[in-house]
C-alpha positions in Angstrom: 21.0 1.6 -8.0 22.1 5.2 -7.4 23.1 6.4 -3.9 20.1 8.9 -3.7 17.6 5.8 -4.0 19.4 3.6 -1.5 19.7 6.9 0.9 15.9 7.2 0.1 15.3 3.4 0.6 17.4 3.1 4.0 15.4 6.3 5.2 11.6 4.3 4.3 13.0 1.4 6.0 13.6 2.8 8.8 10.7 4.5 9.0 8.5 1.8 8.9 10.2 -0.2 11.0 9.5 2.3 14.0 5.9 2.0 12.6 6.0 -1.9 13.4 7.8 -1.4 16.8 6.6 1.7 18.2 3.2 2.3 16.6 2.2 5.0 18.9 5.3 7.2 17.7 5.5 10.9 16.0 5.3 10.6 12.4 3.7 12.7 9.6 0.9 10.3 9.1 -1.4 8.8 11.4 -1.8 5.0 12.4 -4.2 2.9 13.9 -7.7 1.4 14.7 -9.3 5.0 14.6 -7.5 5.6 10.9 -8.7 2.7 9.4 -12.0 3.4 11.0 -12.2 7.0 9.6 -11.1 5.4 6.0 -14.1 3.5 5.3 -13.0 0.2 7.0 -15.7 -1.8 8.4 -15.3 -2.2 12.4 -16.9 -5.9 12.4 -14.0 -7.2 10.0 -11.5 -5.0 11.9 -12.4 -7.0 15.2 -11.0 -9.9 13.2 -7.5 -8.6 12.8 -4.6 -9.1 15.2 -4.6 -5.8 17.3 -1.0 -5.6 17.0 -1.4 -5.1 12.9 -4.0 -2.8 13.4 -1.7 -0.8 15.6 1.1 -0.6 13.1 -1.9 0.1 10.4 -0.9 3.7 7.9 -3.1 3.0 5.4 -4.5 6.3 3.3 -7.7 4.8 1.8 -10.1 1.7 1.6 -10.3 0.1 -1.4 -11.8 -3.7 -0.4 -15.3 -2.6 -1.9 -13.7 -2.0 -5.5 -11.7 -5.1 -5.2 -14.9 -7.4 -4.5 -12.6 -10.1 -3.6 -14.1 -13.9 -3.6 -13.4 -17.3 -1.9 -10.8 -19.1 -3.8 -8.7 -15.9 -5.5 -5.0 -15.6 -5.2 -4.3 -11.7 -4.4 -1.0 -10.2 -4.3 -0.3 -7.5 -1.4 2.1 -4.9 -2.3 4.0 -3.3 0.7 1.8 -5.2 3.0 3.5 -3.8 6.5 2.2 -5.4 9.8 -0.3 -7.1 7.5 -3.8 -5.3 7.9 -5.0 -5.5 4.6 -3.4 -8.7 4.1 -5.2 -10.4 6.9 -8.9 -8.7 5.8 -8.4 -10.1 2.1 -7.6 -13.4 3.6 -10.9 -13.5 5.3 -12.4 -12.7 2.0 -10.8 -15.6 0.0 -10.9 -18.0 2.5 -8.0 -21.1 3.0 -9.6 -22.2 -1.2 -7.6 -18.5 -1.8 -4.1 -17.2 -1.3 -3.0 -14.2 0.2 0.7 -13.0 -0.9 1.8 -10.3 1.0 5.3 -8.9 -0.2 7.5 -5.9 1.6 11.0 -5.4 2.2 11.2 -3.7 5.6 12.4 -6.9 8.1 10.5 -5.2 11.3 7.1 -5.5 8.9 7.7 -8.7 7.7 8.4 -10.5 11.0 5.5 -9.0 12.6 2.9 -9.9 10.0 4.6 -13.3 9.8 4.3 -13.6 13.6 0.4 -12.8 14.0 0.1 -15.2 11.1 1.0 -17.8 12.6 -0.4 -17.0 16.0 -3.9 -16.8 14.2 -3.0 -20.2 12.3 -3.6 -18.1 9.3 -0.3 -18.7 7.5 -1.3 -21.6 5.4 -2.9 -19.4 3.4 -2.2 -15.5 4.6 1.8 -15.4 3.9 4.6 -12.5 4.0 7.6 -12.5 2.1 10.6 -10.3 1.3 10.9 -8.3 -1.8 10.5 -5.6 -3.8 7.0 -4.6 -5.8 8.7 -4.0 -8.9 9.7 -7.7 -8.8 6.6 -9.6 -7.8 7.5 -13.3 -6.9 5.0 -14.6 -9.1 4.4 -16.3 -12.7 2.4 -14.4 -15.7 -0.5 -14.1 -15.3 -1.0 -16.2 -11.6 -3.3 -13.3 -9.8 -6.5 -12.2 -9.9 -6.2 -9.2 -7.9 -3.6 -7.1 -6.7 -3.7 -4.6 -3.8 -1.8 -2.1 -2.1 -2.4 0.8 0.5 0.0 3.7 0.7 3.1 2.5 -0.9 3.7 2.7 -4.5 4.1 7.0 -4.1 7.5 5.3 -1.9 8.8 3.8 -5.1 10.8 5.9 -7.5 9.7 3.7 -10.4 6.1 3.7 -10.6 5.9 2.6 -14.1 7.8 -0.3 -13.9 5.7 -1.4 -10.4 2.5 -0.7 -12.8 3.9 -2.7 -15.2 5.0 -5.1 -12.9 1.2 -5.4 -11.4 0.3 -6.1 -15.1 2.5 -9.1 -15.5 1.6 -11.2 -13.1 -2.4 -10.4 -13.6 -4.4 -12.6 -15.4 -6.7 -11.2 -17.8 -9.6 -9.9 -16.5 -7.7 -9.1 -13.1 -8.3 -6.2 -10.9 -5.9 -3.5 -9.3 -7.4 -2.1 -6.0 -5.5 0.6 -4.6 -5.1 3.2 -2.2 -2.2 6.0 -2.6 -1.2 9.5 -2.6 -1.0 11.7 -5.7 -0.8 15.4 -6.4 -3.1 17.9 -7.6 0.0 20.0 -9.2 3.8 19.0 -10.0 6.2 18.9 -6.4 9.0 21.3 -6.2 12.1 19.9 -5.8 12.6 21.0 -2.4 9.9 18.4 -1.6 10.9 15.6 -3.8 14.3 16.1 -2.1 13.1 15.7 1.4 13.5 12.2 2.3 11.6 12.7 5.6 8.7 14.0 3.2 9.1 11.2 0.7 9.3 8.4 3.2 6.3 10.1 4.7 4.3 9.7 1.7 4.9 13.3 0.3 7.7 13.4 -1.5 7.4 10.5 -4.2 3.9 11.3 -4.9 3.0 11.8 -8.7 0.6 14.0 -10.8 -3.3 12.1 -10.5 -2.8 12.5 -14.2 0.8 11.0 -14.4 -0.4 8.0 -11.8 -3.6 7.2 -13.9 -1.4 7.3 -17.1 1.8 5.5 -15.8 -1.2 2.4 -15.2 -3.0 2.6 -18.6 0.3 2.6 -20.6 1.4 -0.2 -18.6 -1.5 -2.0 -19.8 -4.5 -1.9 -17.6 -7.4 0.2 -17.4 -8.5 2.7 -14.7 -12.5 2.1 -14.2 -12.8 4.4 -11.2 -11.2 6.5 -9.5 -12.2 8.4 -5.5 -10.8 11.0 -3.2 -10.1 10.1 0.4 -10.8 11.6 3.5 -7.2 11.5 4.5 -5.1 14.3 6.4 -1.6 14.0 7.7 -0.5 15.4 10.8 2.2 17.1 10.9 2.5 20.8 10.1 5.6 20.4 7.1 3.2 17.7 5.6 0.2 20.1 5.9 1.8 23.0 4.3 2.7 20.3 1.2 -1.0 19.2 1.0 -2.4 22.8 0.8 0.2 24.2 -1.8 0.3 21.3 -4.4 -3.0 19.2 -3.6 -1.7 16.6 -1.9 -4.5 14.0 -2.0 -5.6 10.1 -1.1 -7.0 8.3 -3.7 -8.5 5.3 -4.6 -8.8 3.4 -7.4 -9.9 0.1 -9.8 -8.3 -0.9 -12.8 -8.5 -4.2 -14.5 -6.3 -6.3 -17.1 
């Protein structure tokens, strides 16, 4: 690993860890109840979730109505944070179903644990450390993978995609959220680490991101634009100049 991708890597870590311990902090992007909300979430299934996740919650797109998860499925959450989406697709599979969520900031990971256990959701909800372009899990072992703002953080989309495509069965689903581009970054922005670990920075062409998941092996079926803003007036400017943009999509083994 380079020293520009641990650099990179030490500055998302720490970024997200002041997401999971101070919530209500200055940062690019918005978090929340009121994000989620705005993102397509539904409010009765929210009420369900630890309020503590929800605080920590910097999501950029809803996705659960693509993944159409069922009682009994084992889904893979990649990035999963303080656990939101996490704890919603455990709802939907129910104790028959498994819900992996997998992240590698420590902050994250113990809180999500914590409220798992504290619901008495942890025999089937569970959070563990590692990266998402090394999936603890056999070929072929998941019928659904999701993830909500977090593979634009990874240098390596490609091999995440491909990742994703490993441990799918056949006929499984990839429901995602994330943040592409309308037109290539300059380098001035992909060289930003605030802007990358921010969501910015490491984003890819739409057409790139779409590509990078068919070559990998799976096939996009639909693809949405978010109604996603961030906040701060460096991220703004970025958005405006090169299409920064939330989407969501569906793609299936």
């Amino acid at each position: 690993m380079t020293t520009a991708i641990e650099q990179l890597e030490a500055k998302v870590r720490r970024m997200y860890r002041d997401v999971a311990e101070r919530p209500g902090g200055s940062y690019h992007f918005e978090t929340g109840r009121p994000l989620a909300e705005r993102l397509g979430y539904d409010a009765t299934m929210l009420d369900r979730i630890p309020q503590a996740a929800l605080d920590s919650f910097a999501g950029v797109g809803h996705f659960f109505d693509l993944a159409v998860l069922t009682p009994g499925e084992r889904v893979f959450d990649l990035g999963s944070g303080s656990g939101t989406d996490s704890f919603i697709a455990g709802m939907l599979v129910g104790p028959p179903g498994m819900v992996v969520g997998v992240d590698f900031t420590p902050e994250q990971l113990a809180k999500a644990r914590g409220l798992a256990s504290e619901t008495g959701v942890d025999d089937h909800v569970q959070f563990r450390n590692g990266r998402i372009e090394a999936l603890p899990a056999p070929d072929g072992g998941v019928d659904c993978v999701i993830s909500n703002g977090v593979i634009n953080l990874c240098p390596d989309k490609a091999a995440v995609f491909r990742e994703v495509a490993r441990v799918l069965r056949p006929g499984g689903r990839l429901a995602i959220a994330d943040i592409v581009t309308e037109r290539q970054l300059a380098t001035s922005i992909v060289c930003n680490v605030d802007l990358w670990a921010s969501c910015i920075g490491g984003a890819a062409q739409e057409s790139d991101y779409l590509q990078a998941i068919e070559d990998a092996g799976l096939h996009v079926q639909h693809v949405r634009s978010n109604p996603y803003e961030f906040l701060s007036d460096g991220a703004r400017g970025a958005t405006t100049t090169y299409g920064v943009k939330s989407i969501s999509l569906l793609a299936t083994k």
